[in-house]
N, C-alpha and C positions, 0 to 999 in steps of 0.2 A: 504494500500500500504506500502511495506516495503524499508526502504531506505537501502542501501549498508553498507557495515560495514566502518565509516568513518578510524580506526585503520589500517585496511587492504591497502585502500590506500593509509595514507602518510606513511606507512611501505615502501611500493614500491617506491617512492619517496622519501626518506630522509633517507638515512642510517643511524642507530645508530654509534655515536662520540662514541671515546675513552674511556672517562670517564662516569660511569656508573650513576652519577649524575645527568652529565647536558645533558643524554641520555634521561632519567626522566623527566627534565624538557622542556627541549625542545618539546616530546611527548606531554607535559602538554600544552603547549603555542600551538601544531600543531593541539592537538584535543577543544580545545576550539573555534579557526576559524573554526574547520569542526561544529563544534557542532552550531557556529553561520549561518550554512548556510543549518542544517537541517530539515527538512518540521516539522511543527507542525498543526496538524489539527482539527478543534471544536473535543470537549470532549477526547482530548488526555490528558493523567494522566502526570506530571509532576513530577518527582521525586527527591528533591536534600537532601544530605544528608553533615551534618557536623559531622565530629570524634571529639571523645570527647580530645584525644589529640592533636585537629587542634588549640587549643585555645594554651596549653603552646609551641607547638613547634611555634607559631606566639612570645610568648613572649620572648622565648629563644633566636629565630631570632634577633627580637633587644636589647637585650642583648648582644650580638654577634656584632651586626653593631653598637651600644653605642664604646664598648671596642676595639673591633680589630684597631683604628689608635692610643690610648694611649699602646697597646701589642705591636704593630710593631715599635710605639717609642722606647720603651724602648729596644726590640731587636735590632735593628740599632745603638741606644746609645751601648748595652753593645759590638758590632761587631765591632765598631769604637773605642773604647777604648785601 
């Protein structure tokens, strides 16, 4: 039995937003609940795959959330000066 394409319907329910980003992630967060309510049935193949650069763009990320309130310090210092 095949299930619907879950993509297809929160396409028609959730317009992609402005920003081509958090269009991205949003689809991300919207197919994960679909995907949590997909049938799985004895001897279905499972498939998950990790990219090899899921690992630095995770570390870049906190790098990122580390620095960005000592950045926006010192921006706001140098704006008020």
């Amino acid at each position: 039995m095949l299930a619907p394409n879950p993509s297809q319907h929160l396409e028609s329910e959730f317009p992609p937003l402005g920003n081509p980003l958090s269009t991205i992630q949003t689809y991300r967060i919207l197919l994960y609940f679909a995907a949590e309510r997909f049938p799985v049935e004895d001897k279905d193949i499972i498939y998950v795959a990790n990219a090899d650069l899921d690992e630095m763009q995770k570390f870049f990320g906190l790098i990122g959330t580390l620095t960005a309130p000592a950045i926006t310090g010192v921006v706001v210092r140098n704006a008020t000066q």
